[in-house]
N, C-alpha and C positions, 0 to 999 in steps of 0.2 A: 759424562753424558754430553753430545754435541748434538745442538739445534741447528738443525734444517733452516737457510734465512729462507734459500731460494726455492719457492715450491711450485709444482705445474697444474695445472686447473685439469681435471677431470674433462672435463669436457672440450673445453676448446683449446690446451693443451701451452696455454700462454704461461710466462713463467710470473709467476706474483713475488711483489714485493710485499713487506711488512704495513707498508701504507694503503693496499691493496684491499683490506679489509677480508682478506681471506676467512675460511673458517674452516673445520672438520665436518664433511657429510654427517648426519645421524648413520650412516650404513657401516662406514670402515673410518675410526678415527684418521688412519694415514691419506682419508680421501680429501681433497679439498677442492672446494669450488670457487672462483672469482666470482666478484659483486653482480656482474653483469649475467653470466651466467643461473648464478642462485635465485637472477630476480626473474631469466625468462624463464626455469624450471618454477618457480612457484605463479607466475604468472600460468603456464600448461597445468599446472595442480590445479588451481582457482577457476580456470573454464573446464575441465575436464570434471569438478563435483560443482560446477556454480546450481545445474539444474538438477543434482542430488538434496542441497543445497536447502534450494531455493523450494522446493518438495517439503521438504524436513522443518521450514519456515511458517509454510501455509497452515502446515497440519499444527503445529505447534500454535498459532495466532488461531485456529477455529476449534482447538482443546478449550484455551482461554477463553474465548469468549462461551461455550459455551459452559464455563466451569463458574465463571464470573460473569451473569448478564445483568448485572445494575452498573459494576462498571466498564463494561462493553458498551451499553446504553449511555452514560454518562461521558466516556470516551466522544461517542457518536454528536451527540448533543453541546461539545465542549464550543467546536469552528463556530455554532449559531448564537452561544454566550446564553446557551439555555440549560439551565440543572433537571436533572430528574423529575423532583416535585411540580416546578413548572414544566416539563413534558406532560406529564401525568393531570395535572392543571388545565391544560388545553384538550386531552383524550378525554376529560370528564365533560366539560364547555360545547364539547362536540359530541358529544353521547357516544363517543367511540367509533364512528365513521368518518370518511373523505368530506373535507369540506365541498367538495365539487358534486360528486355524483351518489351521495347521501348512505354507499356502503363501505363494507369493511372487505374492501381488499388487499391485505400485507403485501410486503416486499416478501420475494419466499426465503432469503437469506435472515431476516433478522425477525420474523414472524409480527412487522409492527406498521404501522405507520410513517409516512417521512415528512419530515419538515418542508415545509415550502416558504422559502424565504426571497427577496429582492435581491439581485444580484450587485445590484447598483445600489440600494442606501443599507442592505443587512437585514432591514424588518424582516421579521418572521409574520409570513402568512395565515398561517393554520398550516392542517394537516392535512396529509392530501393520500389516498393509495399510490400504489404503485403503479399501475398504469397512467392515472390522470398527471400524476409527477414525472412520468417518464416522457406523457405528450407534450407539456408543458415544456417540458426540456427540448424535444423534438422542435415544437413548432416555436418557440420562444415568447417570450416574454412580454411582447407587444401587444397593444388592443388592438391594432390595425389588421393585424394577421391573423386576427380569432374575429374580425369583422367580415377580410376578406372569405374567412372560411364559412361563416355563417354565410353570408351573399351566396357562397357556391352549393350549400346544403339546402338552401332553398329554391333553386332554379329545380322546373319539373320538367 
């Protein structure tokens, strides 16, 4: 039996050496692709299913949580250095509504409450809905700018 040293790349037709890291296609053992080659065909593979992918990711992360919501919740609450007991702790402290605007409007993705925390020392706030979290976010973090905004809500 005599082995082939010198073999030609499939594709771009160069001859490989043994150093070349050659290999056999999965298609026709006698195929063979260079390094370069095998990486921009799997590179075309990798964006050609990234957003099959990437689909097949989402749905798998909202099976999860929705199969597991203590530790979805527990996940969620880990960045704030806050456990369940204490989420639940603070939703009781608060009779179950927005620390702001005194009702219970959820996030519509996790049917709950969000944290409202200092971006600059970490404290956690209370709990806030989803709108008054999401202003907050909007307008930022300052009194000056929830000042400014008062001063404008009151001009008649």
């Amino acid at each position: 039996m005599t082995i082939e040293l010198n073999k030609k790349c499939r594709d771009c037709k160069t001859i490989l050496i043994p150093s070349d890291n050659w290999k056999p296609s999965a298609v026709k053992r006698r195929d063979y692709l260079c390094k370069s080659c095998r990486r921009d065909k799997s590179k075309a593979n990798y964006a050609k299913d990234l957003i099959a992918n990437r689909k097949k990711g989402r749905e798998k992360a909202r099976n999860w949580r929705k199969n597991n919501p203590v530790k979805a919740l527990a996940a969620d609450l880990r960045p704030f250095g806050l456990t369940v007991d204490g989420y639940n702790q603070l939703v009781k402290d608060q009779n179950g509504v927005c620390k702001l605007c005194d009702r219970f409007r959820p996030n519509k993705r996790a049917k709950r409450l969000c944290v409202d925390h200092d971006h600059k020392t970490g404290k956690i706030r209370g709990l806030l809905c989803d709108p008054c979290n999401r202003s907050l976010g909007v307008l930022g973090d300052t009194v000056e700018q929830f000042e400014r905004i008062l001063a404008y809500l009151k001009i008649k």
